[in-house]
PDB file of N, CA, C and O in Angstrom, chain B, residues numbered from 101:
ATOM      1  N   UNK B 101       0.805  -1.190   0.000  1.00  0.00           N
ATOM      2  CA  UNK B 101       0.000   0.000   0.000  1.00  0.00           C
ATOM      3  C   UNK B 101       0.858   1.267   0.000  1.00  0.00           C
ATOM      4  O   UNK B 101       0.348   2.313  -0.402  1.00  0.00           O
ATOM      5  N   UNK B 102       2.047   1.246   0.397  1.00  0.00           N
ATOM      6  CA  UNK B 102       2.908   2.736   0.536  1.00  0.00           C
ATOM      7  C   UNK B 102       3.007   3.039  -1.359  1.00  0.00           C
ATOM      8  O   UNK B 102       2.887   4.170  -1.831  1.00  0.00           O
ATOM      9  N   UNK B 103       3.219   1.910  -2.127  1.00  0.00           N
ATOM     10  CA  UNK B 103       3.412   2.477  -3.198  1.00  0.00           C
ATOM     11  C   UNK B 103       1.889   3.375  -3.909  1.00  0.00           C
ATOM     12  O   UNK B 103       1.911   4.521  -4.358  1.00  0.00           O
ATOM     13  N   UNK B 104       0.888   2.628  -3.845  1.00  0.00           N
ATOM     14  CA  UNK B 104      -0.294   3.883  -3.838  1.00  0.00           C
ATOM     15  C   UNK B 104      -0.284   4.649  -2.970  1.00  0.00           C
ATOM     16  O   UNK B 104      -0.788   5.674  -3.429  1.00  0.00           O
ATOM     17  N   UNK B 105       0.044   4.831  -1.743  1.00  0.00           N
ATOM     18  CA  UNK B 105       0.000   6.252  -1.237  1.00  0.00           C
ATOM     19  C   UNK B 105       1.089   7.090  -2.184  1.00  0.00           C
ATOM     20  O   UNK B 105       0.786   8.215  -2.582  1.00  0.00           O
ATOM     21  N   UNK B 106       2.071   6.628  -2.444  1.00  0.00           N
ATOM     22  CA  UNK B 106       3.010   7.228  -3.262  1.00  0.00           C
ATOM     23  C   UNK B 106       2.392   8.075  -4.463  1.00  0.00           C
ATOM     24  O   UNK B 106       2.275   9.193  -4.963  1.00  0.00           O
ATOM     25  N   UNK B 107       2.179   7.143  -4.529  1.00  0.00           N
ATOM     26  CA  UNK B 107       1.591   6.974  -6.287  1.00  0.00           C
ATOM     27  C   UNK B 107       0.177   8.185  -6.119  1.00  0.00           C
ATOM     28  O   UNK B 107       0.130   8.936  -7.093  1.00  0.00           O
ATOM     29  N   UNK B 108      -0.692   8.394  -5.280  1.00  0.00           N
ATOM     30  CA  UNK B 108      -1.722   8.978  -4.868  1.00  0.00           C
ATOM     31  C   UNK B 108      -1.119  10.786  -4.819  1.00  0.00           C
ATOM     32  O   UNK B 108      -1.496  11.831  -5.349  1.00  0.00           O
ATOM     33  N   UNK B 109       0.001  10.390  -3.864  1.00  0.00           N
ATOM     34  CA  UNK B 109       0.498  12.182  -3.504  1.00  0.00           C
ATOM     35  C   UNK B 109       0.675  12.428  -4.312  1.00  0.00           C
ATOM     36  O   UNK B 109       0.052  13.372  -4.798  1.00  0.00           O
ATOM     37  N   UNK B 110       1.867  11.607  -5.194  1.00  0.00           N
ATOM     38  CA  UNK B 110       2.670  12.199  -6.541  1.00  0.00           C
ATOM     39  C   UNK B 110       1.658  12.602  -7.809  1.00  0.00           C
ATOM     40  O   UNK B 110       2.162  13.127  -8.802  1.00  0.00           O
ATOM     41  N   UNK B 111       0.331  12.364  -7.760  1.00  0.00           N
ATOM     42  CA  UNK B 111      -1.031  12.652  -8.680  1.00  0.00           C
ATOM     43  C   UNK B 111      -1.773  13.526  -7.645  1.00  0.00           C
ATOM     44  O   UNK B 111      -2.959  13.680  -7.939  1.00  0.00           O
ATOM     45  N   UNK B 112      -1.541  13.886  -6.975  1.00  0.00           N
ATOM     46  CA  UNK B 112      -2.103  14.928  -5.885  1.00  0.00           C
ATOM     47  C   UNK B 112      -4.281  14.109  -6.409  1.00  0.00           C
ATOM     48  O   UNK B 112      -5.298  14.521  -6.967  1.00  0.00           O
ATOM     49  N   UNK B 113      -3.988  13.372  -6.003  1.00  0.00           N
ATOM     50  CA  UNK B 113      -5.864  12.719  -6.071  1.00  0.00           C
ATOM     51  C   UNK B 113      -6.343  12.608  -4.550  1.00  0.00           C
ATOM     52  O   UNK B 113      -5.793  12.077  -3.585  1.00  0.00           O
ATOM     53  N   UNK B 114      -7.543  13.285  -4.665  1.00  0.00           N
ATOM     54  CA  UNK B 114      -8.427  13.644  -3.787  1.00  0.00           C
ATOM     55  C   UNK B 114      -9.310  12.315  -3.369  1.00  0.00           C
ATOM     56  O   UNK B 114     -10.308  12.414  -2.655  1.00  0.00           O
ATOM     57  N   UNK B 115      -8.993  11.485  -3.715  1.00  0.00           N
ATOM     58  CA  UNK B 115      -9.218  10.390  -3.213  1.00  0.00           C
ATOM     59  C   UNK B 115      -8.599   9.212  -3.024  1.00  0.00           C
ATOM     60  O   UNK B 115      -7.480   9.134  -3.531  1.00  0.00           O
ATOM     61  N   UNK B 116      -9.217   7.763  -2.128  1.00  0.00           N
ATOM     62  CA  UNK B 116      -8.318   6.742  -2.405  1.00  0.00           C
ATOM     63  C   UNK B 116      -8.361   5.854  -2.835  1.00  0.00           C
ATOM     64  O   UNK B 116      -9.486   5.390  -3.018  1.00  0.00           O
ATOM     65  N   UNK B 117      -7.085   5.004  -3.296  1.00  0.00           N
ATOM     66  CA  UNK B 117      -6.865   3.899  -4.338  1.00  0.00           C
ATOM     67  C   UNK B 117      -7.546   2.740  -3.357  1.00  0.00           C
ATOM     68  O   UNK B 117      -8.008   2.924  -2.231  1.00  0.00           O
ATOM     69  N   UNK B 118      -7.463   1.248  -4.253  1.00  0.00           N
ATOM     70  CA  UNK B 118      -7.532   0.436  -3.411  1.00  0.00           C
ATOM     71  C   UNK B 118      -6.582  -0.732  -4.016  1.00  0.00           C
ATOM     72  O   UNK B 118      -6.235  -0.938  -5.179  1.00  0.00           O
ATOM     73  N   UNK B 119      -6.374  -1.217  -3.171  1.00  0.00           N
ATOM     74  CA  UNK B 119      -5.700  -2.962  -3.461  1.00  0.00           C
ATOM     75  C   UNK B 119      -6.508  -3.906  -3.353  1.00  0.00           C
ATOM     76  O   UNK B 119      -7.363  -3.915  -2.467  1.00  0.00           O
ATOM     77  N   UNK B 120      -6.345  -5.085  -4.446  1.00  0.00           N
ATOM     78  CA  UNK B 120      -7.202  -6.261  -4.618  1.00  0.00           C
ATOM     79  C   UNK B 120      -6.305  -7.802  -4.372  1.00  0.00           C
ATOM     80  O   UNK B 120      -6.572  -8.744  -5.117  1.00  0.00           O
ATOM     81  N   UNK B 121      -5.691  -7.892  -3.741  1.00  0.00           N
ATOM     82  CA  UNK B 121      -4.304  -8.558  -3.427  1.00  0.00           C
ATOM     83  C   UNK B 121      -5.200 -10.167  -4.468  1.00  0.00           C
ATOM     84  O   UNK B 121      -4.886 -10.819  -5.464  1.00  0.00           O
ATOM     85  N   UNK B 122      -6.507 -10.179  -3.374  1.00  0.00           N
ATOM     86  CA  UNK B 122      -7.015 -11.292  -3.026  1.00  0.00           C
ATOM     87  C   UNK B 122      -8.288 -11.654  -4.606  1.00  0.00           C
ATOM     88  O   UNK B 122      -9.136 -12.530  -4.775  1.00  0.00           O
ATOM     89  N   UNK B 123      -7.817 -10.467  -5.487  1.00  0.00           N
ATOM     90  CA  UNK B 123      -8.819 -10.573  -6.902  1.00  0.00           C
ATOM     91  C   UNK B 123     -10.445 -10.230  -6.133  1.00  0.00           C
ATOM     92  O   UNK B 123     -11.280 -10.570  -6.971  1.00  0.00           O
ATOM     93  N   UNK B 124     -10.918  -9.872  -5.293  1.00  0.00           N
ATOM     94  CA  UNK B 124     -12.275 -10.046  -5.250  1.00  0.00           C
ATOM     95  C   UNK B 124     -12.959  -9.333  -6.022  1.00  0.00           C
ATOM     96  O   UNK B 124     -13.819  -9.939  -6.661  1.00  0.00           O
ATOM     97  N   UNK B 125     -12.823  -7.690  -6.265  1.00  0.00           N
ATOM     98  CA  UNK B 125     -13.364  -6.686  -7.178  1.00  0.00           C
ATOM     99  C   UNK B 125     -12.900  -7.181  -8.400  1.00  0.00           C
ATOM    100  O   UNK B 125     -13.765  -7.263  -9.272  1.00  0.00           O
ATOM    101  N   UNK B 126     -11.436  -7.639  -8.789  1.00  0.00           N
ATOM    102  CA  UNK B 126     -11.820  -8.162  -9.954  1.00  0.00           C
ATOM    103  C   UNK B 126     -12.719  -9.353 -10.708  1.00  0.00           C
ATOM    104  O   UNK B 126     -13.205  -9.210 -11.830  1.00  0.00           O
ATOM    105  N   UNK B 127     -12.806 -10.155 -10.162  1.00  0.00           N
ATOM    106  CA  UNK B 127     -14.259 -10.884 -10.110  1.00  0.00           C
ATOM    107  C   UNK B 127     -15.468 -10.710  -9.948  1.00  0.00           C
ATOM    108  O   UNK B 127     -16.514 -11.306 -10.206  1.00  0.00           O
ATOM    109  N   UNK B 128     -15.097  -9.635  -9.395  1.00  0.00           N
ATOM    110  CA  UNK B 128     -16.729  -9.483  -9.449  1.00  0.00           C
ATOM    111  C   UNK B 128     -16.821  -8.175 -10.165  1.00  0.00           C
ATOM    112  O   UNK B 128     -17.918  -7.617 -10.176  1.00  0.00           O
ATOM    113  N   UNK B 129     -15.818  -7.625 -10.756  1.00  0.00           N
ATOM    114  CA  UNK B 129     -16.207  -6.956 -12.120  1.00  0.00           C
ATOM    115  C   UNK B 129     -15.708  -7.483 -13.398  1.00  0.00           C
ATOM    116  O   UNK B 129     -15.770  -6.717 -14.360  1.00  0.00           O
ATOM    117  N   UNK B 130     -15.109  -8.939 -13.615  1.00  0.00           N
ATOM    118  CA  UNK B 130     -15.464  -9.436 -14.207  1.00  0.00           C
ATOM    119  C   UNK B 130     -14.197  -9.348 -15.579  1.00  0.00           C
ATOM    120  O   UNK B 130     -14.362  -9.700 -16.747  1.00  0.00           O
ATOM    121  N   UNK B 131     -12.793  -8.685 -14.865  1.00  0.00           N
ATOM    122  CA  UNK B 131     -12.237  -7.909 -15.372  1.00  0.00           C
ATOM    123  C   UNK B 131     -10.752  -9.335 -15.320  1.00  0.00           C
ATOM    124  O   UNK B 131      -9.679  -8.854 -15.685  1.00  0.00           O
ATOM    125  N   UNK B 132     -10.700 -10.329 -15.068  1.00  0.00           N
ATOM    126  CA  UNK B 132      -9.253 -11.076 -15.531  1.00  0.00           C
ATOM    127  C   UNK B 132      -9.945 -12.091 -16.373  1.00  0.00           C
ATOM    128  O   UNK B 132     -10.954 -12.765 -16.163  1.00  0.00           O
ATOM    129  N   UNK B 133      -9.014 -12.005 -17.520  1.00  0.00           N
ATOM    130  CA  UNK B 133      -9.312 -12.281 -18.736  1.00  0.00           C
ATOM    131  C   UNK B 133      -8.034 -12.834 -19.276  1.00  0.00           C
ATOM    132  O   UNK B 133      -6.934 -12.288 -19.197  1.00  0.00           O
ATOM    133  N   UNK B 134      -8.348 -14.144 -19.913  1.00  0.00           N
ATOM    134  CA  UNK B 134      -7.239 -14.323 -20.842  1.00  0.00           C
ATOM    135  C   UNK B 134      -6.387 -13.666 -21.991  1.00  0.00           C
ATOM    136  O   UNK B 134      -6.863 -13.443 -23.104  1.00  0.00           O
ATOM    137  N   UNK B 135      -5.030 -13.361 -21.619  1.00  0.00           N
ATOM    138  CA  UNK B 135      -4.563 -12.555 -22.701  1.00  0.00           C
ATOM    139  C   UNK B 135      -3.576 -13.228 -23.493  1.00  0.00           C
ATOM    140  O   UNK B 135      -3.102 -14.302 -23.120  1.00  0.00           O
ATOM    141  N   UNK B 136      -3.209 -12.632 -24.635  1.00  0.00           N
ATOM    142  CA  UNK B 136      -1.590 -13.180 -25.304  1.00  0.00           C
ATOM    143  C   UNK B 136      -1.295 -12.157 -25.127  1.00  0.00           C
ATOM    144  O   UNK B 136      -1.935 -11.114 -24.991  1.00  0.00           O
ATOM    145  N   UNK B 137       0.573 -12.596 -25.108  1.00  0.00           N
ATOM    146  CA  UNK B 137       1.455 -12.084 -25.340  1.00  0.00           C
ATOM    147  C   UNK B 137       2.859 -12.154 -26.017  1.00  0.00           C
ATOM    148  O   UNK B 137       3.794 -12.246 -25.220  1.00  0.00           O
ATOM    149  N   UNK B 138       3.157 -12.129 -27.261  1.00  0.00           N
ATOM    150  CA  UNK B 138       4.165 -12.623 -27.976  1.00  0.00           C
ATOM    151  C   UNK B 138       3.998 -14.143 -28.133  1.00  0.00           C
ATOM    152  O   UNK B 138       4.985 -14.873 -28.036  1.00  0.00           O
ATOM    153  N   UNK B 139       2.775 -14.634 -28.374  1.00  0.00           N
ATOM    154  CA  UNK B 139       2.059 -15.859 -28.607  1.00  0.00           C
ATOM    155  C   UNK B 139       1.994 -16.688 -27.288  1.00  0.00           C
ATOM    156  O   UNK B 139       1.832 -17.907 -27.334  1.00  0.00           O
ATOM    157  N   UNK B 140       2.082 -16.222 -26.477  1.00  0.00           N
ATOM    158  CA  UNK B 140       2.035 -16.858 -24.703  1.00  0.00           C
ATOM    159  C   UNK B 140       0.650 -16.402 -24.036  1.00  0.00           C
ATOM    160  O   UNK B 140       0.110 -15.297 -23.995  1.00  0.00           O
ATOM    161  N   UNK B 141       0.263 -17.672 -23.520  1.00  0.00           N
ATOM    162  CA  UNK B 141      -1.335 -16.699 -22.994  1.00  0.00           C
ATOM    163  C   UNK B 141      -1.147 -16.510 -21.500  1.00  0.00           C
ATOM    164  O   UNK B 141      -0.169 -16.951 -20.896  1.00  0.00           O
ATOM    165  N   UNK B 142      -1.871 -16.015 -21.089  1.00  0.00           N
ATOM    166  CA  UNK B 142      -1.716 -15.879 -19.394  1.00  0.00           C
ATOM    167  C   UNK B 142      -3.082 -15.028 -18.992  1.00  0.00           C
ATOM    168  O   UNK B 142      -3.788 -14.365 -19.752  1.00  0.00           O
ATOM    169  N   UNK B 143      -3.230 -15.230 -17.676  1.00  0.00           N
ATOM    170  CA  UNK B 143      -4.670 -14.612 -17.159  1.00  0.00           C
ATOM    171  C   UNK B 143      -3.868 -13.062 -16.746  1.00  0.00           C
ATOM    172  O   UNK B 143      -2.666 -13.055 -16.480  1.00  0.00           O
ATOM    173  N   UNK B 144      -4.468 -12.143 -16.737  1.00  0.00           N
ATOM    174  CA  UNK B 144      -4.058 -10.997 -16.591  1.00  0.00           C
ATOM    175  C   UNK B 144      -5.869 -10.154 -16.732  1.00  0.00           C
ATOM    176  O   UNK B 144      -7.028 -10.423 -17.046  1.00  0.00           O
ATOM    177  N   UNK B 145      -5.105  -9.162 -16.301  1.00  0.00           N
ATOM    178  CA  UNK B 145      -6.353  -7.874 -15.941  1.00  0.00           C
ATOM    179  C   UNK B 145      -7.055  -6.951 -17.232  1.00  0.00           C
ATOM    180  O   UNK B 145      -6.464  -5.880 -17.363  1.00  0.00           O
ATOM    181  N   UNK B 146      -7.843  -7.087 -17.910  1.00  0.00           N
ATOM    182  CA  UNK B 146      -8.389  -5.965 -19.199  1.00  0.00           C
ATOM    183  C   UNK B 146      -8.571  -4.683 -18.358  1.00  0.00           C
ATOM    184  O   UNK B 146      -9.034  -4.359 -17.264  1.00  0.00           O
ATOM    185  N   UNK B 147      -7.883  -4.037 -19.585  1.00  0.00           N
ATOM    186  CA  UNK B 147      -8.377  -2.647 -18.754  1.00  0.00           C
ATOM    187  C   UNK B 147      -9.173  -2.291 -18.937  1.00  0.00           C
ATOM    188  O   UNK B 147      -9.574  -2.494 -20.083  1.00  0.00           O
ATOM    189  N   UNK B 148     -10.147  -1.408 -17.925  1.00  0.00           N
ATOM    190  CA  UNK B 148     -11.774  -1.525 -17.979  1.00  0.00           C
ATOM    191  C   UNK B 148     -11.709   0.188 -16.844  1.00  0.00           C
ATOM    192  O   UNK B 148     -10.906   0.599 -16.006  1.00  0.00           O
ATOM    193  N   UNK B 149     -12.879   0.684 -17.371  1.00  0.00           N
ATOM    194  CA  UNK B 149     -12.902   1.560 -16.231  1.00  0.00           C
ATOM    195  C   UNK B 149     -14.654   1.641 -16.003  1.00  0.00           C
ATOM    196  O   UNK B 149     -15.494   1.407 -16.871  1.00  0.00           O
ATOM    197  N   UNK B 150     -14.922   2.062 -14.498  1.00  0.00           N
ATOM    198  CA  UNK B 150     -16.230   1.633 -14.245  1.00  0.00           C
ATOM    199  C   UNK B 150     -16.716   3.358 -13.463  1.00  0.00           C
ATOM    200  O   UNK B 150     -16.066   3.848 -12.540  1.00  0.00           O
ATOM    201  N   UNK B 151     -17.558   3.819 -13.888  1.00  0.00           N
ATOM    202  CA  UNK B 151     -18.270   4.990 -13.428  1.00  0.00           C
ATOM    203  C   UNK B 151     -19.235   4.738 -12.271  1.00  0.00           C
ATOM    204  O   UNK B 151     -20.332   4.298 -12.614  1.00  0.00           O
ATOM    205  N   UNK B 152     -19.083   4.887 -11.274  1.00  0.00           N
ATOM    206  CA  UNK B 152     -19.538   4.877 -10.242  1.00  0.00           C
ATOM    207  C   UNK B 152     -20.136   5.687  -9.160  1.00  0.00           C
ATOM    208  O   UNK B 152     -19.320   6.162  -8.371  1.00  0.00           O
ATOM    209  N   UNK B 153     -21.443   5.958  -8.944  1.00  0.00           N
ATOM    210  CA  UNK B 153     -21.947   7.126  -8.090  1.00  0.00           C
ATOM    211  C   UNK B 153     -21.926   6.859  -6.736  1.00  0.00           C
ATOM    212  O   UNK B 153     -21.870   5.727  -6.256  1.00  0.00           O
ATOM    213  N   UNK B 154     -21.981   8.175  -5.950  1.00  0.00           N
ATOM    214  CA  UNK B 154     -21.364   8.196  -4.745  1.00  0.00           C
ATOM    215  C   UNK B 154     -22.505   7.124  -3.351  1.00  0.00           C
ATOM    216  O   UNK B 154     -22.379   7.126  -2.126  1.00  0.00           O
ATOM    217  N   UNK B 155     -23.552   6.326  -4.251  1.00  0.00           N
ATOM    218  CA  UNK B 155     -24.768   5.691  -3.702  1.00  0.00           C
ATOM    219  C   UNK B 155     -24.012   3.876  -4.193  1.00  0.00           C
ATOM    220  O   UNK B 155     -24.434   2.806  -3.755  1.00  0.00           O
ATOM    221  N   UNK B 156     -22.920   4.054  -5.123  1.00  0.00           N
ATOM    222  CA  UNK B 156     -22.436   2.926  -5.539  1.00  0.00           C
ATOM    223  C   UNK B 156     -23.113   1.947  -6.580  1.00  0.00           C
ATOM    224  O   UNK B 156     -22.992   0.734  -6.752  1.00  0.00           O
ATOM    225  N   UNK B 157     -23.949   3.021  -7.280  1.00  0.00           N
ATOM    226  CA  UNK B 157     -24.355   2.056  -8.441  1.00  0.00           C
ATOM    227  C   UNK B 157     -23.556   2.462  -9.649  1.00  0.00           C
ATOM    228  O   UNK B 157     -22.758   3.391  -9.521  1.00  0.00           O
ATOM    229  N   UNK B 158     -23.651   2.035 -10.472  1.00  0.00           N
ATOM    230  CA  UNK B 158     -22.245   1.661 -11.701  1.00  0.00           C
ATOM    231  C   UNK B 158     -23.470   2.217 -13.000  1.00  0.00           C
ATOM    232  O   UNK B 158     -24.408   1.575 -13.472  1.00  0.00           O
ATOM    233  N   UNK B 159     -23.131   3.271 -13.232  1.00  0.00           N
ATOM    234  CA  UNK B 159     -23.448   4.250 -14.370  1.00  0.00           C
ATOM    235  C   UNK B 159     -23.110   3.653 -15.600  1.00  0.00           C
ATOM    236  O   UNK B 159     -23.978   3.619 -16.472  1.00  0.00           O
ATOM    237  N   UNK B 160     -21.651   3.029 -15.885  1.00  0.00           N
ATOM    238  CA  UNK B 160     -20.914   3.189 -17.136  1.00  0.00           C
ATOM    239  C   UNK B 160     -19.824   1.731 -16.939  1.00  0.00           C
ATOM    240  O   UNK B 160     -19.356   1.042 -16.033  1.00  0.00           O
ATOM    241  N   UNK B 161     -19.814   1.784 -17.786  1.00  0.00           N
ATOM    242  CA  UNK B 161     -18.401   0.413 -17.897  1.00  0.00           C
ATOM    243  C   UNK B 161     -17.545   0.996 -19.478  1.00  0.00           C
ATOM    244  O   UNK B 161     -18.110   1.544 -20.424  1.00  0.00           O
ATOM    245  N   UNK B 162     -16.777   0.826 -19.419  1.00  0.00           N
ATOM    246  CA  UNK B 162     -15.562   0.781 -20.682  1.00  0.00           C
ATOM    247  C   UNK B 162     -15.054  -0.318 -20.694  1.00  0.00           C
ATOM    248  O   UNK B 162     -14.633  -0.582 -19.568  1.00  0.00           O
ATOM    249  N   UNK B 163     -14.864  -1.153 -21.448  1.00  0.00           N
ATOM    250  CA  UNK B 163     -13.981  -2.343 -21.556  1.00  0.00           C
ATOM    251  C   UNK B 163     -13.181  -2.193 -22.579  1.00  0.00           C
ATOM    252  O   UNK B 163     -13.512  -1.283 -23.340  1.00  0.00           O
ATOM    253  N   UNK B 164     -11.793  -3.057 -22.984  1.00  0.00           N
ATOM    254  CA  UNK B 164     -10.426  -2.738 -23.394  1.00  0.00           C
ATOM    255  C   UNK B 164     -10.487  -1.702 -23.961  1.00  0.00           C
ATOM    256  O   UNK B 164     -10.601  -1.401 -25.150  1.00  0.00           O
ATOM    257  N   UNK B 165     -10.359  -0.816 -22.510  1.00  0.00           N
ATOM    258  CA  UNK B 165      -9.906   0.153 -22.975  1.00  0.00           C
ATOM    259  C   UNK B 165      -8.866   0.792 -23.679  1.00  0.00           C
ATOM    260  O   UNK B 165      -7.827   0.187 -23.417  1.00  0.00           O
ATOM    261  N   UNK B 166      -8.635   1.823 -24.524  1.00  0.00           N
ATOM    262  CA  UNK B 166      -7.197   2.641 -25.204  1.00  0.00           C
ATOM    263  C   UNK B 166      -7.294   3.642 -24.317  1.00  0.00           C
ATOM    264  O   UNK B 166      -8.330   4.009 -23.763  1.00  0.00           O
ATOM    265  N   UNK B 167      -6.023   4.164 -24.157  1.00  0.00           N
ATOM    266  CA  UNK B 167      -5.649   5.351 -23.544  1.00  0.00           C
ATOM    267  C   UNK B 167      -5.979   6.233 -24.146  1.00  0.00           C
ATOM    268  O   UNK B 167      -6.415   7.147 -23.447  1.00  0.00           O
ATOM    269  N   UNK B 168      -5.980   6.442 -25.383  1.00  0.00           N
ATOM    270  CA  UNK B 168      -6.412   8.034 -26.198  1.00  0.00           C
ATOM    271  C   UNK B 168      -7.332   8.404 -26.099  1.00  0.00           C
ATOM    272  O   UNK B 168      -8.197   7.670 -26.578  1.00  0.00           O
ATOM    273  N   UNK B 169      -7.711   9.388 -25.617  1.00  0.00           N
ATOM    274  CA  UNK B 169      -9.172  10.297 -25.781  1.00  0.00           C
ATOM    275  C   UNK B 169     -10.015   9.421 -24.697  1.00  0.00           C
ATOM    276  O   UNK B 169     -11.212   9.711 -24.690  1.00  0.00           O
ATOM    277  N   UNK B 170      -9.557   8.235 -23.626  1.00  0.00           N
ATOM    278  CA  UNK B 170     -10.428   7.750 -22.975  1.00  0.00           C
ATOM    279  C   UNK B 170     -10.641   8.739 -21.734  1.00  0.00           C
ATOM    280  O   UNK B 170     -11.739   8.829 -21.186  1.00  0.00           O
ATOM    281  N   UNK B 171      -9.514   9.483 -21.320  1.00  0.00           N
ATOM    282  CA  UNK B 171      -9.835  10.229 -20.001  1.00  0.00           C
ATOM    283  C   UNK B 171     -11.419  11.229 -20.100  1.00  0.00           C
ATOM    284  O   UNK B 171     -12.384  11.332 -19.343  1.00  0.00           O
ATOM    285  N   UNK B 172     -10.970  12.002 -21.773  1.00  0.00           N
ATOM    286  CA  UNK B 172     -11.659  12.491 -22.006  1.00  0.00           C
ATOM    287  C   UNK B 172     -13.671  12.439 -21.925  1.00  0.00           C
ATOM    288  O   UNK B 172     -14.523  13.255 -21.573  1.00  0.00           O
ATOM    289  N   UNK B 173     -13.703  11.184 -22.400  1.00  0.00           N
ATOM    290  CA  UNK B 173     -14.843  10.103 -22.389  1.00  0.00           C
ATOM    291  C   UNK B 173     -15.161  10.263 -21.119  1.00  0.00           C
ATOM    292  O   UNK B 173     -16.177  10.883 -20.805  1.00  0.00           O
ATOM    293  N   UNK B 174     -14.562   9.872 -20.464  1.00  0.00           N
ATOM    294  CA  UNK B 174     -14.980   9.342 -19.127  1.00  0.00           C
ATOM    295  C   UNK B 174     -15.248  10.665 -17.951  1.00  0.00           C
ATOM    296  O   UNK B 174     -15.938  10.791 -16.940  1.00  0.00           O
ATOM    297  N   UNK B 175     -14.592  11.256 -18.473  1.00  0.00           N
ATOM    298  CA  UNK B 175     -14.502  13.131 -17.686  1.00  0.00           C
ATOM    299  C   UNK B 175     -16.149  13.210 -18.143  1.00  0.00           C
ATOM    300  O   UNK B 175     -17.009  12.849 -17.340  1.00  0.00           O
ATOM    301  N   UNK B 176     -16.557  13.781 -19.676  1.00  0.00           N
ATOM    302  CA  UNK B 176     -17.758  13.883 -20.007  1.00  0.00           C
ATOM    303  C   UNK B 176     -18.879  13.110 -19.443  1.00  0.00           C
ATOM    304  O   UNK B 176     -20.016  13.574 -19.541  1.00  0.00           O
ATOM    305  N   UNK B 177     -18.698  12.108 -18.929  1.00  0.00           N
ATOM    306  CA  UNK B 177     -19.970  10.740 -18.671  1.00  0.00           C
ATOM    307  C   UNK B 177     -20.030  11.474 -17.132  1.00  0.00           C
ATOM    308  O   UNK B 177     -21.036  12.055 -16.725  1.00  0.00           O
ATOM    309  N   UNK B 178     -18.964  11.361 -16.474  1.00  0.00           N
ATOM    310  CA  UNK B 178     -18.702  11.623 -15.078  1.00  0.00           C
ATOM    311  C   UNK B 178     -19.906  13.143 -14.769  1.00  0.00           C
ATOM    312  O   UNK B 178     -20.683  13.259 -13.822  1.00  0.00           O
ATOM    313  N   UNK B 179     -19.694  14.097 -15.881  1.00  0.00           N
ATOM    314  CA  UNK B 179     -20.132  15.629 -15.774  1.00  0.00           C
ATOM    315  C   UNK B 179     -21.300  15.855 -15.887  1.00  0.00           C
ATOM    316  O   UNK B 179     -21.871  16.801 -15.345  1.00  0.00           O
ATOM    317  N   UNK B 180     -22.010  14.720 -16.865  1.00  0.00           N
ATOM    318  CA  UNK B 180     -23.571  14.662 -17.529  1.00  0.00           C
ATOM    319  C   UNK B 180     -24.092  13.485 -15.968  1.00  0.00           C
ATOM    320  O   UNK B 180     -24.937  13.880 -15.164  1.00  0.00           O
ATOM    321  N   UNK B 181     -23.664  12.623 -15.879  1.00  0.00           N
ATOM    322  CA  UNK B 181     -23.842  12.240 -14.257  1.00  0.00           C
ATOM    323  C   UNK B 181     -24.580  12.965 -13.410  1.00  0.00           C
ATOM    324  O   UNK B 181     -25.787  12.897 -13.180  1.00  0.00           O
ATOM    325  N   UNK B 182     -23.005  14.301 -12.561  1.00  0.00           N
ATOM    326  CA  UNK B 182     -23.145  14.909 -11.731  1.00  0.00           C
ATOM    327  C   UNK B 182     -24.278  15.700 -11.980  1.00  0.00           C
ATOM    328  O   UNK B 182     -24.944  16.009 -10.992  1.00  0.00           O
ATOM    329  N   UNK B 183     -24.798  16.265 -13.550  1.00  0.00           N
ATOM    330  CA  UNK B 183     -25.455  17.226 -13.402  1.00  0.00           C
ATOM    331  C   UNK B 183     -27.282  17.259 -13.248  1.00  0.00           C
ATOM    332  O   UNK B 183     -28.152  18.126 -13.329  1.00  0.00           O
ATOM    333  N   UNK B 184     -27.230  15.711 -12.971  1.00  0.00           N
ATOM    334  CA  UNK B 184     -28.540  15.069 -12.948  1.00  0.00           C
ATOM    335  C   UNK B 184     -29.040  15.244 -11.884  1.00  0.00           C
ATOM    336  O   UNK B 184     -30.156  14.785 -11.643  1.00  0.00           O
TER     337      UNK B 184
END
């Protein structure tokens, strides 16, 4: 956990991370998935991001996600959300 606190200051985020040591959130979002890699498969994590209101119901899902223009996406969903 010190490396997300790290990792938290050094992004100055107003909130906190969590650790899944034990996979439970990832299972139950459904998020380790078989991948390749240089023709090798292995279970590993899709990146996925999940929109979530402060009552804890799940607005939005993204699955394999790309980095480009996704912050963006997800900023907008987050804004039309709040303004409900």
């Amino acid at each position: 956990m010190k490396s997300h606190e790290r990792f938290k200051a050094k992004q100055e985020f107003p909130f906190e991370l969590i650790s899944d040591p034990e996979e439970e959130l990832c299972k139950l979002f459904d998020v380790i998935k078989l991948k390749k890699l240089y023709g090798k498969e292995h279970m590993g994590i899709e990146r996925s991001t999940f929109l979530i209101d402060k009552n804890g119901t799940l607005h939005k899902e993204w699955r394999k996600v790309r980095v480009k223009g996704h912050v963006d996406e997800v900023l907008e969903a987050a804004e039309q959300l709040n303004s409900l």
